[in-house]
C-alpha positions, -999 to +999 in steps of 0.1 A: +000+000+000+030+024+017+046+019-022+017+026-041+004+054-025+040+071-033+037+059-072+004+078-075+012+107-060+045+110-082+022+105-109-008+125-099+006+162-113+006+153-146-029+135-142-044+163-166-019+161-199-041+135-214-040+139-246-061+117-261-096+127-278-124+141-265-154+121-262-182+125-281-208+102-267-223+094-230-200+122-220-205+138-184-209+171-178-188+193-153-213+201-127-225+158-125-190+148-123-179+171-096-211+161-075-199+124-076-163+134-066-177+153-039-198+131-025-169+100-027-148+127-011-165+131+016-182+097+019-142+081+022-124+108+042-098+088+062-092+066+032-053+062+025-062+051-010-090+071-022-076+106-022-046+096-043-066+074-070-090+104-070-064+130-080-052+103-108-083+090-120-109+116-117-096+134-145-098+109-172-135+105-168-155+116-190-180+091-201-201+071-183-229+044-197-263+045-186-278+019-177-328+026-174-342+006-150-379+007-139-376+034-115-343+054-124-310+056-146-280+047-134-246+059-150-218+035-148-179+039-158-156+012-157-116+019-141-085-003-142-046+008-125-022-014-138+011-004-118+044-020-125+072+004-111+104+002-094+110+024-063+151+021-058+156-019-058+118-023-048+095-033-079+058-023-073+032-040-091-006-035-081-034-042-105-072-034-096-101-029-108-134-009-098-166+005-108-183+032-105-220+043-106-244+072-096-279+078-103-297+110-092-280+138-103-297+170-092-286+198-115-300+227-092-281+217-064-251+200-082-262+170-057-260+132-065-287+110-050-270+080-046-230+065-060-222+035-057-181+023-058-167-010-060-128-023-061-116-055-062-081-071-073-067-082-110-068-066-144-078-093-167-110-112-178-123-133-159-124-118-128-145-130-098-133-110-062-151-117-030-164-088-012-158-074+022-153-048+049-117-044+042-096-053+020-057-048+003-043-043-031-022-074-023-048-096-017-061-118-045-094-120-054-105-094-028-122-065-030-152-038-008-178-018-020-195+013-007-231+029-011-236+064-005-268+083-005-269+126-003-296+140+010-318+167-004-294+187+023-262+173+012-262+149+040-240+116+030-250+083+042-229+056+041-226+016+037-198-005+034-198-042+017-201-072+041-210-094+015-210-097-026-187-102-055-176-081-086-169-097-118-155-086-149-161-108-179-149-089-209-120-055-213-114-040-248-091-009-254-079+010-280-040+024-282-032+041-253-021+079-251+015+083-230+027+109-208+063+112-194+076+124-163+106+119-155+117+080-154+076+075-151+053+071-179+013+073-175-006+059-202-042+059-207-061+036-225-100+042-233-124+010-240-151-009-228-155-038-204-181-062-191-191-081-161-214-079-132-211-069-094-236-074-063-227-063-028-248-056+008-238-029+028-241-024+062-246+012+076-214+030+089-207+036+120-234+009+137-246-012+110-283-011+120-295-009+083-286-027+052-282-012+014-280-035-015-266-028-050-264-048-079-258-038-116-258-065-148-236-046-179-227-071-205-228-052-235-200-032-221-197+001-203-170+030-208-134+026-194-110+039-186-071+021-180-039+036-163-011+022-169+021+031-149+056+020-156+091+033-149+110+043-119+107+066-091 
């Protein structure tokens, strides 16, 4: 964790020099991204991870899928960190995987009703990672899950996986588009992937309530890849 905390933050500064092109479907608008951030922000203060995958990852989002149901829409973007570094005579290798979803955007307000975040371990198809409380980068076949819901007053409530399983079934990405820092290059690679995930949540601090989420995508959703390799 201690090493690949200190990759992304080498690597978050030049997070914005994408130079890839700009999307021209499913793409998200300012205000609705900036509502999700915010409410992942706050909903994972204390995180060691989040904050530095935010300030790397956030900006290469700019699409997300949406996925009608009966009642709402729920907009879903598919993230991958493939990590394979060398810190002195220390190699770092990390590879994850995670969705992310929302549903609820209140333009007004620039509010989000409810996101939805998932993260498990591995890179490539198949993938089946057991959910839970807690889990590390290191840990194979692992991952959590959290549900958040903002209130009308910008209130976040929040849930964290006890049980559930995310599943990728499918990846496809175009060529990737490098930047150099140093002995570090990012490269981003936009696609599509597949798969499934399911979790219950249990309410955080005292777990008196449960939340359940659960989103089926196999004709693909938008994805994003970082790749990191290099020294530092």
């Amino acid at each position: 964790m201690k090493h690949l905390a200190v990759a992304l933050v080498a690597l978050a500064a030049i997070a914005c020099s994408d130079s890839g092109s700009a999307p021209n479907t499913d793409t998200i608008s300012v205000d609705e991204k900036a509502a999700v951030q915010a409410v992942l922000t706050k909903g994972l203060a204390g995180d060691t991870l989040y904050p530095i995958l935010s300030a790397l990852v956030f900006p290469f989002i700019e699409q997300a899928t949406p996925q009608a149901s009966a009642s709402d829409t729920t907009k879903l973007v598919g993230i991958q960190l493939d990590v394979n570094a060398t810190q002195d005579t220390t190699h770092v290798t990390s590879q994850l995987t995670a969705i992310l979803a929302w549903r609820g955007f209140r333009p007004a307000t620039k509010t989000v009703d409810s996101v939805f975040f998932v993260i498990g371990t591995g890179l490539t198809a198949p993938i089946n990672d057991s959910l839970r409380e807690v889990f590390s980068p290191d840990s194979a076949g692992a991952g959590t899950g959290f549900v958040f819901h903002q209130g009308a007053d910008s209130v976040i409530t929040k849930w964290t996986a006890r049980t559930g399983a995310l599943q990728l079934a499918s990846q496809s990405y175009g060529g990737g588009s490098a930047t150099t820092a140093g002995t570090l290059t990012l490269t981003v690679f936009r696609g599509t992937m597949s798969g499934q995930y399911h979790l219950t949540a249990k309410l955080v601090p005292d777990s008196s309530t449960t939340a359940t989420s659960a989103e089926t995508y196999t004709s693909g959703i938008h994805a994003v890849k970082l790749q990191i390799n290099g020294t530092f």
